[in-house]
N, C-alpha and C positions, 0 to 999 in steps of 0.2 A: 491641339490643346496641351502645354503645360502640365507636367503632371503637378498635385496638390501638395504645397508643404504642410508639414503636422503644425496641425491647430492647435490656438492657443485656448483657454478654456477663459469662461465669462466671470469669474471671479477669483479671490485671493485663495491662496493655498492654506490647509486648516480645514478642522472638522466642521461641516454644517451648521450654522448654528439652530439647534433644533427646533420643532414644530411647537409653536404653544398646544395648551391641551384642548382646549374648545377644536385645534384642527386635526386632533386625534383620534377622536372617538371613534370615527369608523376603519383606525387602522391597527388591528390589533398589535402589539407589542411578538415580534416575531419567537420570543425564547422564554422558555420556562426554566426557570437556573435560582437556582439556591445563590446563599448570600456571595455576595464577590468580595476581594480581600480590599476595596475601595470605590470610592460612590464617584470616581472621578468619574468623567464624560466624555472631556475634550480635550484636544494634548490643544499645546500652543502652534502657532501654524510652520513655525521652524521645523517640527516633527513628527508633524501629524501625518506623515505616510509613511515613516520610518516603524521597526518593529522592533519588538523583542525576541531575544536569543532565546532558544528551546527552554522548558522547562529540565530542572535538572535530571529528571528518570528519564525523560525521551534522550537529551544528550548521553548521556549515558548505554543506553539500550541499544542503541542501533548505530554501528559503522559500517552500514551494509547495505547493498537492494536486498530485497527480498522478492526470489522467484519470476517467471514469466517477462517481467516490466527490461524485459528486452522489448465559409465562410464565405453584393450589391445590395443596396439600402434601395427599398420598391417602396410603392406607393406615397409616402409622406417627403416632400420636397424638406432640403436644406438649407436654401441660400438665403432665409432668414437669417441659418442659425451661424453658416458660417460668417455673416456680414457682420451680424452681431459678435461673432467671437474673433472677426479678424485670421491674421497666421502669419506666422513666422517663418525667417527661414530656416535653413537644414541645421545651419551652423548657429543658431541660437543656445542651444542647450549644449554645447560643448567649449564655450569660453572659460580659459582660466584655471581646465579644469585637467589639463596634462596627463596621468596616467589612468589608466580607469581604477572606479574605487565604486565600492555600495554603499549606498545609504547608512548610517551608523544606526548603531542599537538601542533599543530601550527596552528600559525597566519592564520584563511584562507585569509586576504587579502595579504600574502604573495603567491599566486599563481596569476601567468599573465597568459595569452594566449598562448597555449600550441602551440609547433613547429609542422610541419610535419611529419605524423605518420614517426618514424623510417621506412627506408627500414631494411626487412629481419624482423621486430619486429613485437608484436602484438598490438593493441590500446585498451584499454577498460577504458568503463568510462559508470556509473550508469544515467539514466532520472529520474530515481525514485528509490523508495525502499530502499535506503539508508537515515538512520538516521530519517524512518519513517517504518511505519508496510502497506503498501499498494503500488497500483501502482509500481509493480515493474517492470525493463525493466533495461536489461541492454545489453550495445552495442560492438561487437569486431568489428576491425577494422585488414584486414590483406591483402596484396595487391592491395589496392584499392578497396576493397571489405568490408560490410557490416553484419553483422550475429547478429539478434535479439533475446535474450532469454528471453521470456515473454514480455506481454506490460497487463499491470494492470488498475485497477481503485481504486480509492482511494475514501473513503466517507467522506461528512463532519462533521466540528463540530459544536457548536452552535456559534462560534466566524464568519461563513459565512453560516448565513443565503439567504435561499432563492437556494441554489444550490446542483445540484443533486449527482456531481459526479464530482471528481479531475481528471484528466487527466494527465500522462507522456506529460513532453515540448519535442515535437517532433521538434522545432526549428533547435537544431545544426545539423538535420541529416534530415529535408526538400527539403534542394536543393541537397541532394545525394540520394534523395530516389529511383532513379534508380538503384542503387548501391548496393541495399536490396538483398541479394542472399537468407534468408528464413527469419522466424519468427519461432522461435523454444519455442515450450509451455513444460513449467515442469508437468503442471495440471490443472485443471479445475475451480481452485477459481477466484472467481472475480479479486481479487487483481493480477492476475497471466494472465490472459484474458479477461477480461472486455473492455481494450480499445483496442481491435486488429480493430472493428469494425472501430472506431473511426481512425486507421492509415490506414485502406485499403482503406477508403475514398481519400488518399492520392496517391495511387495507388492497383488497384483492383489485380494485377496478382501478386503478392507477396505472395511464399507460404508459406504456412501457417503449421507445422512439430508439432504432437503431437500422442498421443494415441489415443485409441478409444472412452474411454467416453470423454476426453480431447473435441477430437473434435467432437463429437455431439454434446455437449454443446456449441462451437464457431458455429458450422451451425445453431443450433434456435435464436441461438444469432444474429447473421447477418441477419437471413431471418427478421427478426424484423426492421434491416436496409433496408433492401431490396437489400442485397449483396450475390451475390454468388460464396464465397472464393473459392481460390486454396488449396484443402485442402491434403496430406500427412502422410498416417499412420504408425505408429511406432511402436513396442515394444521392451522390455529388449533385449540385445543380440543383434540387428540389429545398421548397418550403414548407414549413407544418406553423400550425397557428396553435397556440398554446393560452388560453387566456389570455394577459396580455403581452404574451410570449410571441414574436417572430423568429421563427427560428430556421436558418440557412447553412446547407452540409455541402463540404467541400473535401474532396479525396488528399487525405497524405500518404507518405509511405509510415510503415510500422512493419514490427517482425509478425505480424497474422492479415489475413486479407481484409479486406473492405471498411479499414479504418478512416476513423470522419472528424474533422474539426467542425467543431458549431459556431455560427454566429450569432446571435443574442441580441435582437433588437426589441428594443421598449422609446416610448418619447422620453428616457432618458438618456437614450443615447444607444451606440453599440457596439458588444462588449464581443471578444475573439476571445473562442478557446480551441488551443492547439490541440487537445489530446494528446497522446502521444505521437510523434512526427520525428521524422529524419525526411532525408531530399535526397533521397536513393534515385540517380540520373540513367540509371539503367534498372530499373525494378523488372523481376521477371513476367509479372503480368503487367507490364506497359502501365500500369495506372500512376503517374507523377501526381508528385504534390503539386498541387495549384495553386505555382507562387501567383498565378495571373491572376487568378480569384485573388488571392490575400493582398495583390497589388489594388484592384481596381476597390477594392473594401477598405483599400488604404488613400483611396482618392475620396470616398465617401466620406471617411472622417470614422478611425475606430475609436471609443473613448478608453478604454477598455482590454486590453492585452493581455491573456492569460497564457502560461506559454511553459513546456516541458523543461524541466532543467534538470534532469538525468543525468547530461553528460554535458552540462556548462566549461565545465574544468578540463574538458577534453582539448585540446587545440585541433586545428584542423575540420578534416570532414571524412564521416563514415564509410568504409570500403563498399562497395555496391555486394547486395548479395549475390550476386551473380559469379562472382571472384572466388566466391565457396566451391563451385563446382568442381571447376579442376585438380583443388588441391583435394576434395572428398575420390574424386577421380582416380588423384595419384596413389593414396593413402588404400584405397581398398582395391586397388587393383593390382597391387603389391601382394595383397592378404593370401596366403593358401590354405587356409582355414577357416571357420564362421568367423564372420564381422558382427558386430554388436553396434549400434549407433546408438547413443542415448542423447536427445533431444526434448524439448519442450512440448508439452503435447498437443501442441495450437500452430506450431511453427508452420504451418502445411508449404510454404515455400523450402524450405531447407528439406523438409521431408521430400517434395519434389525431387531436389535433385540428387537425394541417395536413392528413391525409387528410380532415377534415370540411370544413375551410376549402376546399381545391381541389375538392371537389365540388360544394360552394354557387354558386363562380364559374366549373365545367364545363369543369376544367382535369383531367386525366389527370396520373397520377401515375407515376413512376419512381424504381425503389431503386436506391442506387449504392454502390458497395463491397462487397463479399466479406462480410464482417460482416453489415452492413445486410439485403442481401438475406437472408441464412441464418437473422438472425432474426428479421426482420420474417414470413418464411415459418413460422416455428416458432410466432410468437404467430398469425399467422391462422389456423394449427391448431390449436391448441388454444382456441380462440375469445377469445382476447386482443386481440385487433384487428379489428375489425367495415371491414370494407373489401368495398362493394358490386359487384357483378358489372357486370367489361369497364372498373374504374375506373383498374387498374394495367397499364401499359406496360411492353417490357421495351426496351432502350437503344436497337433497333436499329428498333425502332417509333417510340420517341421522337424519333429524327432526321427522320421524315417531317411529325410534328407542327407543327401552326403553333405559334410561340415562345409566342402570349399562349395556350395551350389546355395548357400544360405545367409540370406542379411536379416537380423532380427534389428529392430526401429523399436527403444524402449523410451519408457520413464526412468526418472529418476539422477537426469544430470547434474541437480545441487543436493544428491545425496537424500534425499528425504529419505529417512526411515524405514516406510513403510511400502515406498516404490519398487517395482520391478527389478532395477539393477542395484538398488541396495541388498536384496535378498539374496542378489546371483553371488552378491560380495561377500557377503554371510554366511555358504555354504544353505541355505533353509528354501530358496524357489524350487518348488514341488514337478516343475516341469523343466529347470532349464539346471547344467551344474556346467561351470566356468573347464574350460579347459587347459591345455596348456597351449597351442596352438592358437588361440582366441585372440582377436585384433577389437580391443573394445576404445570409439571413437567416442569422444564426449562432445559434443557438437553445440556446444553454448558459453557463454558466459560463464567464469568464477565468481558468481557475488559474494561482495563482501561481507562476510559475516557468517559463508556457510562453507568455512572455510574447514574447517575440522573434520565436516559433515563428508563433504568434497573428498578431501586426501582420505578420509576413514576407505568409504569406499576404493577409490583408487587402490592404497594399502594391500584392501582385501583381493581385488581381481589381479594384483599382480604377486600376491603370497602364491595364490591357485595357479599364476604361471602364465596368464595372460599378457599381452603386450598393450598398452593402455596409450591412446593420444589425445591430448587436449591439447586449448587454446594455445599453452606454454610452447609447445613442442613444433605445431604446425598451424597456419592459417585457417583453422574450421569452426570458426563462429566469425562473425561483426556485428557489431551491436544494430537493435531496434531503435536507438533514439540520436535526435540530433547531436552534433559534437558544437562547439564554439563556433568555429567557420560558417557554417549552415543556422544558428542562429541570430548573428550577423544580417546572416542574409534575408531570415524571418523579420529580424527588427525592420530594414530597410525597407521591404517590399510594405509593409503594415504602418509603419511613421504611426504607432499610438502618443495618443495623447497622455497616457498613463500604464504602464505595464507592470503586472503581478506575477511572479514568479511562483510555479508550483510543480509536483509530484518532484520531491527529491529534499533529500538529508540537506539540514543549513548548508554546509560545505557546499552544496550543488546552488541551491537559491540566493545565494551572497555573488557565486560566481556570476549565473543568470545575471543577476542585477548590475553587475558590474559590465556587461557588453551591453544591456540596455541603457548604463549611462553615456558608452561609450560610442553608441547612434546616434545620439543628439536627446534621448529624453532626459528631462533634467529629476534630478537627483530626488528633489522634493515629491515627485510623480510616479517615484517607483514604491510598490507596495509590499515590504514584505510581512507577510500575517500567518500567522504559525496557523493552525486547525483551533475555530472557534472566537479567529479574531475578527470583527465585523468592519467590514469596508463599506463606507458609504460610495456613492458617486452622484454626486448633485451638481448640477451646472458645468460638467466638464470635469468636476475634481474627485478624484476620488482620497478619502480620507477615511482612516481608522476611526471610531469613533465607540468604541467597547470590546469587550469581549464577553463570549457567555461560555461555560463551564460546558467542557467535551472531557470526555475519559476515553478510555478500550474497553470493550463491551466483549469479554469472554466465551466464546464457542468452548462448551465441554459434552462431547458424547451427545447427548439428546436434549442437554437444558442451554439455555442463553443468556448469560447478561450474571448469575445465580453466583459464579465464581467472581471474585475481585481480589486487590491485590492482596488480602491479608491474607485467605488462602493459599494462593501461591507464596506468598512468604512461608507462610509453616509446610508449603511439601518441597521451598529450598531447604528448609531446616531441615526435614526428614532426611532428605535425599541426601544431603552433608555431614549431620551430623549423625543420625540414626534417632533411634527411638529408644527413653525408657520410660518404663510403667513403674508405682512403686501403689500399693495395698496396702490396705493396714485397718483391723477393726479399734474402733477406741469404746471407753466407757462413756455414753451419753452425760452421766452425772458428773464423772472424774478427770474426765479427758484422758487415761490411762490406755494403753495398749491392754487388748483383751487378745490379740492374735498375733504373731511374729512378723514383721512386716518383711512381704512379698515385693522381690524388686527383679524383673527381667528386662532385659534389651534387647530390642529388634536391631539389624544394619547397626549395632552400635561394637561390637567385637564379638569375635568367634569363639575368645576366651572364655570357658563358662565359669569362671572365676573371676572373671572382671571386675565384678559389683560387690565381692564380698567385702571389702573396706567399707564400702557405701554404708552396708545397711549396717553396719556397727553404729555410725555416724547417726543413720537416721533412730534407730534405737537409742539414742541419747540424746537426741533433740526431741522423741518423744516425751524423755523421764524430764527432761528442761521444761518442757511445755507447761507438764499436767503438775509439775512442780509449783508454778506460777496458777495453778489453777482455771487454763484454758481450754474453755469444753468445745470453743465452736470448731466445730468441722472445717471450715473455712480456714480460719486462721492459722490450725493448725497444719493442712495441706499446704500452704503456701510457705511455712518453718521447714517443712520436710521440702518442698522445693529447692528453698536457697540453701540449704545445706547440704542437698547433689548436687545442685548446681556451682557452688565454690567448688568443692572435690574433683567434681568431672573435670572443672577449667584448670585446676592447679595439678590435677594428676597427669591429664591426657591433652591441655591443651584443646578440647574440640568444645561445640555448645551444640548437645543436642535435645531433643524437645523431650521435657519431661514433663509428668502425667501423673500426678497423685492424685490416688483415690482412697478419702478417708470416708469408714461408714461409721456413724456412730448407732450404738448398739444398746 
């Protein structure tokens, strides 16, 4: 038998044209959203699966990943559906059309408030993860029914100080959160399950669908919450029924173990999502991606292609992780001193083979970080990490150890602040001080963005005399995500009808799209939809048809959601400009100064003399004031304002936050 060419879909291209209301009534409107900047609905069908370019704060925010972010159709026959929809051949969708190219752009505020999920269709629309490297989550909607694929966390930049963790805006899908039929996890990285925690608090019996390490990672995670999820194990090969969710898991590779693409079947059709995926052809634990799976689900007929675009812009195909070892091999067997590896703290394959390495040259091993430890102990139980008996130390053994008998396995290889080898870099970890002698491996990715963070660190281990190797210098990382070549090879095996590009900055999702044109999907059919933008799929088509209003949901310390952007505006202004206070009693009746007005700076100069021009000024925008006979408090705070505020910008050039406190008396 013929393999199947990609089907063509049973009507014209363009948004749905919507449900009247008499066939609404039993499907509630999926999104609760304040007013939208237009009541459009429907693009014209030229452009209705085309998107818009980032809003200006996301382009802006991020040139960078962020962290870690290193599928058979059963029971209901088809050959109605294909007879009725026909098919084309390969080369249909690439006449005419010469170099590859994405989809052009639109206007986002040409998207209004999207209608009534179609009856009989399916609804999908990103909280996250789109046109960003983190907090991914994305939502189907199919009978009144709900189906979650990841719910992520995202970390900050230095542009929002002071905050620990980004959150998916759970807003448009709050007051349906009964409606939730699972949470369905691809894998184990933050970005992918970080906030599951943070939505069960939303409601606790929502279950929760992933693998086995998948989900021992989300149970220490919650018990941390002090939650305990509905949890659901899966692997390759198996089905779970979800409402009216069929949902099929199929092994890829990824940089952590027992990561899963879903496939998403509804009698709207069925929709692939990659998860995170590369096509690592020697993976260390043997598990391949199932192009056979995504092949024969390619003979099925996918409607629906959702697909990693991490590394679209890559050419080529990903080094196997296996090619780590020897040069981790050469690298520390070189060392005559303590070796330091700083890795990801989920990596358990790469941690494998420095635990293989330090065993070869009869070095003991030691985990370092909170992380690390919890889950390097999670993978040795479950038998993910083969780590031989009396080989692992714990910190306070390790200090007795000779230097050259010792591999410490840390956090902190994009520099986070607060990790393990940022402190060693700082001179301040309470049990570990950098030596000179020190061979510290960075065994990950540079992402973009934490680049400062990165070399800070660096800087510091090698002030202390360290000899420091990354990516730069020798082969000891390859990425977790497909490169261009391998998704080539995704498009081909899968022949979607329609394919969505997601988890990765525009620059990655333009690229995506552009090798999905370059398979035969045609132009009109590729979806790109920033977070929040809603894709229908009815009859084969998938088309934009609104958008509903998503933000970043602030993690601070122990409150959620409580911070927004204004606050972090004024602690950039703090933290740039510094702080002044300015005091001052008036007379209730005269508006007169009754006290000399008190003016101090925080972070604003060290000069204690700084501000004495100031307060002349403002003593004489008092005597203006009360001259004019103005008594309010108000008014007059805000005179004394702009009149530090002109001084400070013409004296010193800077604009810091000023703070008048008039009492009237």
């Amino acid at each position: 038998m013929g393999r199947r060419p990609r089907r063509t879909a049973s009507r014209a291209a363009g948004a749905p044209e919507p449900v009247r209301e008499r066939d609404t009534q039993q499907s509630a409107t999926p999104i609760k959203e304040t007013a939208a900047p237009t009541t459009e609905t429907a693009a014209p069908a030229s452009t209705s699966t085309t998107t818009p370019e980032p809003a200006a704060a996301q382009q802006e925010s991020r040139d960078r990943s962020r962290n870690e972010s290193e599928g058979g159709r059963s029971g209901r026959g088809r050959s109605s559906d294909r007879n009725r929809r026909g098919g084309r051949g390969r080369q249909s969708g690439r006449s005419d059309r010469g170099e590859q190219s994405a989809p052009p752009v639109r206007d986002p505020h040409a998207f209004g408030t999207p209608p009534a999920a179609p009856r009989g269709g399916l609804r999908v629309f990103a909280l996250g993860g789109i046109g960003e490297i983190g907090r991914n989550m994305t939502v189907f909607e199919h009978d009144g029914k709900l189906l979650i694929i990841d719910c992520g966390v995202l970390f900050p930049e230095d542009q929002q100080p002071g905050v620990d963790l980004i959150l998916p805006d759970f807003g448009p899908i709050e007051d349906r959160i009964d409606d939730v039929a699972a949470v369905v996890l691809t894998h184990g990285h933050e970005d992918h399950i970080g906030a599951v925690p943070f939505l069960l608090r939303l409601r606790r019996d929502i279950p929760v669908v992933g693998a086995k390490f998948t989900l021992a990672l989300v149970a220490a995670k919650c018990r941390e919450h002090r939650l305990q999820p509905k949890l659901i194990e899966v692997s390759e090969g198996e089905h779970t029924q979800h409402g009216p969710f069929d949902c099929e898991y199929f092994a890829v590779n990824h940089s952590i173990p027992d990561a899963l693409a879903v496939a998403v079947r509804t009698p709207a059709g069925i929709v692939l999502h990659t998860g995170d995926i590369k096509l690592d052809q020697l993976p260390l634990d043997g598990r391949l991606t199932d192009l056979a799976g995504f092949s024969r689900l390619g003979d099925e007929g996918v409607d629906l292609f959702l697909v990693d675009s991490t590394n679209a812009e890559v050419p080529g195909f990903v080094t196997p992780e296996r090619e780590i070892g020897p040069v981790l091999d050469s690298v520390i067997g070189k060392a005559r001193g303590r070796v330091i590896v700083a890795s990801f703290a989920s990596h358990v394959h790469r941690i494998q083979q420095v635990v293989d390495v330090a065993q070869r040259y009869d070095r003991r091993v030691c985990f370092v970080g909170r992380s690390m430890v919890r889950n390097m102990q999670i993978a040795q139980d479950l038998g993910y990490l083969d780590i031989p008996d009396g080989l692992v130390v714990d910190l306070d053994q390790a200090a007795n150890l000779p230097v050259h008998k010792l591999v410490l396995i840390s956090t902190g290889s994009q520099g986070e602040p607060l990790s393990a080898l940022s402190r060693m870099a700082r001179g301040d970890h309470r049990q570990i001080n950098i030596r000179a002698d020190d061979l510290v491996v960075l065994a990950s990715s540079l992402i973009p963005g934490n680049e400062n963070a990165v070399f800070t660190v660096v800087n510091g281990l090698a002030r202390l005399g360290a000899t420091v190797v990354t990516q730069q210098n020798a082969k000891v990382h390859v990425s977790g995500h497909a490169s261009a070549g391998e998704l080539l090879y995704l498009y081909n095996a899968v022949r979607p009808t329609n394919a969505m590009p997601v988890h990765g900055e525009w620059r990655h999702l333009r690229a995506n799209a552009a090798l999905a044109v370059a398979t035969g999907v045609p132009e009109e059919r590729v979806v790109l939809a920033e977070n929040g933008v809603v894709v229908d799929l009815v009859d084969g088509i998938a088309s934009i048809t609104g958008k509903v209003r998503v933000g970043q949901v602030y993690v601070d310390g122990l409150s959620v959601g409580d911070v927004g952007e204004s606050t972090l505006s004024d602690r950039l202004v703090l933290g740039e400009g510094g702080f002044i206070s300015i005091t001052v009693a008036v007379d209730e009746t005269t508006g007169k100064a009754v006290t000399t007005p008190e003016l101090n700076g925080r972070g604003f100069s060290d000069d204690p003399d700084a501000l004495a021009d100031a307060q002349e000024l403002v003593e004489a925008e008092l005597r203006r004031l009360a001259g004019e006979g103005v008594t309010d408090t108000h008014r007059i705070a805000q005179g004394v304002r702009r009149v530090v505020g002109r001084w400070v910008a013409d004296t010193y050039r800077r604009r810091p936050m000023i703070v008048p406190t008039v009492i009237g008396v």
